[in-house]
N, C-alpha and C positions, 0 to 999 in steps of 0.2 A: 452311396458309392458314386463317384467322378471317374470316369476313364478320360484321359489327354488321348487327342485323334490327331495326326499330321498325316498327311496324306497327298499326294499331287495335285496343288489346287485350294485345298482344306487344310483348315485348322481351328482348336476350338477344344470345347469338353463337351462332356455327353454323360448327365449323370442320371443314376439311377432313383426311384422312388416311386414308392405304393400311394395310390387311394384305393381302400380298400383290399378287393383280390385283387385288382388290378394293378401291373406293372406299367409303371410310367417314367417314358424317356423324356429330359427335358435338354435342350441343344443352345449351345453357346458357342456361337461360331464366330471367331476371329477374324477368319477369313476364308472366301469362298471366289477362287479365279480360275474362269474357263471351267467351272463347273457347276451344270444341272444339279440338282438334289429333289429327287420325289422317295419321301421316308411314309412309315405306314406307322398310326398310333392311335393310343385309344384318347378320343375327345371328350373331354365334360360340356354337356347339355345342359343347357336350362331345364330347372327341378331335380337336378341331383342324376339325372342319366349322360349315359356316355353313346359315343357312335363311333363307329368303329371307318377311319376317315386317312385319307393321305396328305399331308402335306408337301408343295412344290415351292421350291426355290431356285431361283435364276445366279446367273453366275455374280450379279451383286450381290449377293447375298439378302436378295427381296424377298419378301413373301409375294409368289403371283395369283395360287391358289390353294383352296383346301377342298376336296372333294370326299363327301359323305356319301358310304356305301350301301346303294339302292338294293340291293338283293342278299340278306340276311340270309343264312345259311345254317338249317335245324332248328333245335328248340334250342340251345345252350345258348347260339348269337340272337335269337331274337329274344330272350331272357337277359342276354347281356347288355345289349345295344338297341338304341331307338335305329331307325332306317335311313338313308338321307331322302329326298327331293327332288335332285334336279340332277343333271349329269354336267362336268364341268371341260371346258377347255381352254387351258393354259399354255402364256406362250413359253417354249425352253430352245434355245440354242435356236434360235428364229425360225421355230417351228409351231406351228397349233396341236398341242397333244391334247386326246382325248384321254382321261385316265383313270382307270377304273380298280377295283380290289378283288380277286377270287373269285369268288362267285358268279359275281356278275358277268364273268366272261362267258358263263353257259345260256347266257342272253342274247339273243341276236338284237335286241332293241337297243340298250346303250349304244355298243357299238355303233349300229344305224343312223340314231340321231346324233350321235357326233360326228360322221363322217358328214351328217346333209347340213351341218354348223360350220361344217370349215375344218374338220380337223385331218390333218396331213398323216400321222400318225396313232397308234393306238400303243398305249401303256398299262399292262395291270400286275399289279403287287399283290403275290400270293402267298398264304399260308396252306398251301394245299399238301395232302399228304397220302398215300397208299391207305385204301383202293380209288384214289380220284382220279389219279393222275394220270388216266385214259382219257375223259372227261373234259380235261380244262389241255391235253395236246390238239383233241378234235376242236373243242372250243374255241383255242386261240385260235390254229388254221383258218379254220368256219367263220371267224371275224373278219381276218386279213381277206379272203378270198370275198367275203359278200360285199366288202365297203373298198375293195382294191386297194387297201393301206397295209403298210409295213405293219406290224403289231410286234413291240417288244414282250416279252414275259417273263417277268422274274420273279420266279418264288425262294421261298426261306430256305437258310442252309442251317445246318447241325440239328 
């Protein structure tokens, strides 16, 4: 399945496709002006595992970074996904964003080390859903107040 995106800024396709249970988005972008893009998707690892990871794109439409998510969540995501390594900081709209997925927001350490790296702001892409969502409002505050950065937070809709 292909969905056409236009969008202010964007344009391109987005289609859809399985390895295995896993739904996989693959992105063809035409074009990308005056706009950031940090998307959340599932990665293929070396030996056949995946890591559940964000990718960042500047408004040329560059790759600047992909960041693998350190703090796997239950038995399902650590059955699903290997873990990442390192915490990353990308620059977007001439800024250093720290930027992290769910979970890891109820960590005071990423955040931490990315703010004592340089990063100006804090970004994390969630899938988070009732009864969490107590969890990751104190979470995100708890970040922004301990490293004095702004913290974006956007999680899933529908």
């Amino acid at each position: 399945d292909t969905l056409s995106i236009s969008a202010p800024g964007v344009s391109g396709t987005v289609s859809l496709g399985a390895i295995g249970e896993f739904t996989v988005l693959s992105f063809d972008l035409e074009s990308v002006e005056q706009t950031e893009i940090v998307v959340g998707f599932a990665e293929a690892a070396p030996g056949g595992a995946f890591r559940n990871s964000l990718v960042c794109i500047d408004e040329r439409g560059e790759l600047v970074g992909v960041y693998r998510k350190t703090h796997l969540f239950g038995d399902a995501e650590t059955v699903a996904f290997d873990p990442g390594d390192e915490y990353v900081l990308v620059p977007l709209a001439g800024v250093r964003v720290g930027v992290q997925i769910c979970f890891d927001t109820e960590f005071p350490e990423p955040g931490r080390a990315m703010a004592l790296a340089g990063a100006e702001l804090l970004v994390t892409a969630s899938a988070n859903m009732a009864p969490y969502d107590l969890e990751h409002r104190l979470g995100t505050a708890a970040r922004a107040i301990e490293n004095r950065l702004p913290h974006v937070y956007v999680n899933r809709c529908g």
